[in-house]
C-alpha positions in Angstrom: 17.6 4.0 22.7 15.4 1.1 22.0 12.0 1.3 20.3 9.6 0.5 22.5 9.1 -1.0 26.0 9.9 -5.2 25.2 13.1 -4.5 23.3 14.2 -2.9 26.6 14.1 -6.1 28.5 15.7 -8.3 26.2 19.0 -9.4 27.2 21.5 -10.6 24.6 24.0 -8.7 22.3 23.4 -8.0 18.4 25.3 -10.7 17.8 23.8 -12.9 19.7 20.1 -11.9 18.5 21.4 -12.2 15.0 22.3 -15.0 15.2 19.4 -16.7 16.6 17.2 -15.2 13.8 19.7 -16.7 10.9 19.3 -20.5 12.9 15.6 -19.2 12.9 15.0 -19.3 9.0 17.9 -21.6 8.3 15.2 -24.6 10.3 12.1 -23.4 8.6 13.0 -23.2 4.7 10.7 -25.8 4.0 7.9 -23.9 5.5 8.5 -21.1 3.6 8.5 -23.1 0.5 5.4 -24.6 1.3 3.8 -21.1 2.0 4.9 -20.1 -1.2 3.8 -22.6 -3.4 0.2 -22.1 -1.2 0.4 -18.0 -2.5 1.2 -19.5 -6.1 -2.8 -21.6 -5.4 -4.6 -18.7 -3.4 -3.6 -15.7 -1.4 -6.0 -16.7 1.1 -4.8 -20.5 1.7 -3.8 -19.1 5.4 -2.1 -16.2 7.4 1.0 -15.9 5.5 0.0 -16.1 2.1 -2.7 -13.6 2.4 0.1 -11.1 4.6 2.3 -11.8 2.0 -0.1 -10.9 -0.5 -0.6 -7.1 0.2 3.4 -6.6 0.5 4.0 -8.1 -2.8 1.7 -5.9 -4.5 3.7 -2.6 -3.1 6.7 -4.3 -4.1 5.4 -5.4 -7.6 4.8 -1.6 -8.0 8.3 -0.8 -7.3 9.2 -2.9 -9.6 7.0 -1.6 -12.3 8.7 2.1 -11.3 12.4 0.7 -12.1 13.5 1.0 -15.5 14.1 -2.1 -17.6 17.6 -3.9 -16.6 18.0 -1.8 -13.5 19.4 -3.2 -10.5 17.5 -4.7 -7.5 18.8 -6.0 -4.3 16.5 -8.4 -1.9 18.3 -8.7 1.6 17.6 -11.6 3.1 16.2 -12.9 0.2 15.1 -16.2 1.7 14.1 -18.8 -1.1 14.4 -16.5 -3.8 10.5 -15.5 -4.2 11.5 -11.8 -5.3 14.6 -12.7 -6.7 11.7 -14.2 -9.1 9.3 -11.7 -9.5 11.9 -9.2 -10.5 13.5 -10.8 -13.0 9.7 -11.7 -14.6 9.9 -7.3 -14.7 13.1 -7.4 -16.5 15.3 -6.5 -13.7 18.9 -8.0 -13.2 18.3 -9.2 -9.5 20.7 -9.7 -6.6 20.0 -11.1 -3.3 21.7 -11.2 0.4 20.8 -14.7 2.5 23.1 -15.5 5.8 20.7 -18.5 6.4 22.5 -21.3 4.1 19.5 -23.4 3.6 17.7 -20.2 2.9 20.3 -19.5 0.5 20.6 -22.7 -0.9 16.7 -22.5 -1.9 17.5 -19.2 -3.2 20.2 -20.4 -6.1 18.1 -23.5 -6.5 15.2 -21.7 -7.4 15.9 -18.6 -9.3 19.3 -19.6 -11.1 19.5 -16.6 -13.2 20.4 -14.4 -9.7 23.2 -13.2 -8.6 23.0 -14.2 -4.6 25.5 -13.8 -2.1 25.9 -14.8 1.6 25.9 -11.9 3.8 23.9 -10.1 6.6 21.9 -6.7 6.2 24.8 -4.7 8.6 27.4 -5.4 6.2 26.3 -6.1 2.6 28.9 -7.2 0.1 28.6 -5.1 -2.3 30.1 -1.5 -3.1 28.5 1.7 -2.9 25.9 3.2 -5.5 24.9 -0.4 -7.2 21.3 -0.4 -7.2 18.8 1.2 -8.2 15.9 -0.7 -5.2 16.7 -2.5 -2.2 14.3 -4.0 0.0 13.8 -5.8 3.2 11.1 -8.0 3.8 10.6 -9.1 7.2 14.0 -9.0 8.1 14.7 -5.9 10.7 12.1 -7.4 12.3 14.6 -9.9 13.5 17.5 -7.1 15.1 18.3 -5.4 17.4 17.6 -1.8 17.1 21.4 -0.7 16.5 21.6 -3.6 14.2 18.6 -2.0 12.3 20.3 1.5 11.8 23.3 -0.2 10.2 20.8 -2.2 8.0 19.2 1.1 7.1 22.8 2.6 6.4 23.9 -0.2 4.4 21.1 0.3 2.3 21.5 3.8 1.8 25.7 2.7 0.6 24.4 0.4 -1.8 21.7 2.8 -3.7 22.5 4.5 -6.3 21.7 8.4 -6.5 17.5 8.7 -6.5 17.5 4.2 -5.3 14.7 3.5 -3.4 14.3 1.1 0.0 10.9 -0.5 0.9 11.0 -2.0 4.4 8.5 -4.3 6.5 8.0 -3.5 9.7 5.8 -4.6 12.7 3.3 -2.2 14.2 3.2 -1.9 17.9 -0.2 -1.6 17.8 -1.6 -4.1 15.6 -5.0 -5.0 16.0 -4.0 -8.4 15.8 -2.3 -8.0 19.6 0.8 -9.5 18.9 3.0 -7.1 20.7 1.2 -8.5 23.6 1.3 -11.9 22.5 4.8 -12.1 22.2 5.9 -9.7 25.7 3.6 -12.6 27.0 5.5 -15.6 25.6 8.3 -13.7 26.4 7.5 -12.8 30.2 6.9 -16.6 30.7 10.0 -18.4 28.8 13.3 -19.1 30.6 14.8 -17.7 27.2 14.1 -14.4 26.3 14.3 -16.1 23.0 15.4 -18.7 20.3 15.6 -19.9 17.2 12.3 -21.5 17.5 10.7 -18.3 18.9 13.2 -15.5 18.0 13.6 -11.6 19.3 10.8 -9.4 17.5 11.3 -5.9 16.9 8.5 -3.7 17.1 8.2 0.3 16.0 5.4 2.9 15.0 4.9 4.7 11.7 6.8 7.6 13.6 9.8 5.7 14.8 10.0 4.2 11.4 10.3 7.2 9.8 12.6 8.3 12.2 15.2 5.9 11.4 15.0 6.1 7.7 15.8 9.6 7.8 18.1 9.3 10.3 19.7 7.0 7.8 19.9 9.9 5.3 16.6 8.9 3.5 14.7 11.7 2.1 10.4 12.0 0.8 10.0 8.9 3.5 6.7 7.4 4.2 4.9 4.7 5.6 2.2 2.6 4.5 -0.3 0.2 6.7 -1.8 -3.5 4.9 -4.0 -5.8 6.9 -5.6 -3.7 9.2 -8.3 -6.0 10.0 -7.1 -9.0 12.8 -7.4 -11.9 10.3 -4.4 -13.4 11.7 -6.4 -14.3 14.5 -9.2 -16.0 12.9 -6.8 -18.4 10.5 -5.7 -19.2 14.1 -8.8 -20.6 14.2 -8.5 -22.6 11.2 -7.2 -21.7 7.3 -11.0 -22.3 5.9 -12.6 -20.0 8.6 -9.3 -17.2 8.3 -9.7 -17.1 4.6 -13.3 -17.2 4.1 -13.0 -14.2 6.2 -10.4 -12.5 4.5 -12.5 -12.4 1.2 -15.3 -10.9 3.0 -13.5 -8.0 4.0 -10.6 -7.5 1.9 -12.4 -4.6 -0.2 -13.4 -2.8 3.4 -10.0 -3.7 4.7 -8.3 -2.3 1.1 -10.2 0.9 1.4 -9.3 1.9 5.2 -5.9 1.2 4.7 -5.6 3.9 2.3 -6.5 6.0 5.4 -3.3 7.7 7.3 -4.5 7.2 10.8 -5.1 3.4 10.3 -1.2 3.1 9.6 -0.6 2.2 13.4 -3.1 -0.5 13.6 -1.9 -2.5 10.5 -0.4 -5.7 10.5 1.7 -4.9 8.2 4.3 -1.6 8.4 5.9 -0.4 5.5 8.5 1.7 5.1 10.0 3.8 2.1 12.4 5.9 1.3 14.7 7.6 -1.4 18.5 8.6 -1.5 18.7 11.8 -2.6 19.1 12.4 -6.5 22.3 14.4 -7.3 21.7 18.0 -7.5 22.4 18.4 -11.1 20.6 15.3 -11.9 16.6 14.3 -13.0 14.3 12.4 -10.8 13.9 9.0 -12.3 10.6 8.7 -14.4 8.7 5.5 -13.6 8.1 3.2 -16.5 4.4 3.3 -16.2 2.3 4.2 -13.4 -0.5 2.1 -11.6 -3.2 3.0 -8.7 -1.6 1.9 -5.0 -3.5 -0.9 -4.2 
């Protein structure tokens, strides 16, 4: 069954919806390179960067958990901006793109990774490789049974005690967008397309539903962005960020609170494969405060 009530009137086979999202990014790698070299000025130039801000950090702490030249897998990788950041931690990095200007970027930009084209539903690797795999803003793009063989996939390619990290978006965001986009959808001829493509949307409990459904084990989920700051840099990027500055130490604190997790922007997932049983839980290289 589908999660939630949109994804139920959406018409169009995995393929299909796949598809669209891969001519989706494959159009818009400039913007993302744009965005990109915004986050590099200020994480509060405008929506993304300042979104993309709060994952990074969770990610950067994953990174800081691996050990030094272990292996890390980005699907759908995009330009290559973690690709990057893990090989600044000393990790041998990898990266899954089916979008070839996406891709291109990638290679362009990070040389010294290994990046491969592929989709999340059939990665082409073998099994127990890495030791992280994460998807950022990618199952966003599927269709529910496409997401469960993303999540399985993942789960292959781990090794033994691997983690997965996973954005997600919340249902209930403050930010409305469920009902912006059943809106736009409920109007357009096409259900969608690669200008507007198929969203995905779950809860903290679905979420962690799947993950263990995919064999994941001490899952979680984590909320970032609580506060509806996407709607004022709607308004304008001077007004959204001068906003965001004001309230990103209220807006850091309540997310550290569980029943905020629904409301986020921003869903996280995580999981672990299960160590083997004669085997030691993997001891993080140093520690640091969650954001």
């Amino acid at each position: 069954m589908l999660s939630g009530k949109l994804e139920d009137r959406v018409v169009g086979t995995e393929e299909e919806i796949r598809q669209v999202a891969i001519d989706h990014h494959h159009i818009v790698v400039n913007k993302f390179e744009s965005w990109y070299n915004d986050l590099a000025s200020s994480r509060f130039s405008n929506a993304f960067t300042y979104g993309r801000s709060k994952i990074d950090r969770m990610v950067d702490e994953l990174f800081e958990s691996m050990p030094r030249g272990g292996k890390f897998l980005d699907v759908g990788c995009g330009t290559g901006e973690h690709l990057k950041r893990a090989m600044d931690h000393g990790l041998k990095a990898y990266g899954v793109e089916p979008a070839p200007a996406m891709r291109e970027a990638a290679r362009r930009n990070v040389s010294g990774a290994v990046v491969e084209d592929g989709v999340a539903t059939k990665l082409p690797f073998p099994d127990a490789q890495f030791d992280a795999v994460i998807m950022i803003e990618v199952l966003r793009y599927l269709h529910h049974s496409d997401v469960e063989k993303a999540l399985s996939e993942a789960r292959r390619v781990l090794k033994p005690g691997g983690t997965l990290l996973v954005t997600l978006v919340n249902r209930l965001a403050l930010d409305g967008f469920y009902l912006f986009q059943r809106g736009r959808q409920m109007l357009s001829r096409d259900k969608y397309n690669e200008i507007h493509p198929y969203c995905l949307f779950f809860t903290p409990a679905e979420a962690r539903r799947d993950l263990r459904k995919a064999g994941f084990v001490n899952v979680r989920t984590e909320g970032r962005l609580l506060a509806p700051l996407r709607i004022a840099y709607k308004i304008s990027d001077s007004f959204g960020g001068s906003l965001a500055s004001a309230l990103e130490s209220v807006d850091d604190r309540l997310h550290r609170m569980k029943w905020t997790h629904p409301f986020a922007g921003h869903l996280i997932a995580i999981g672990e494969v299960p160590a083997k049983a004669s085997g030691k839980a993997r001891k993080p290289r140093r520690t640091k405060k969650p954001s």
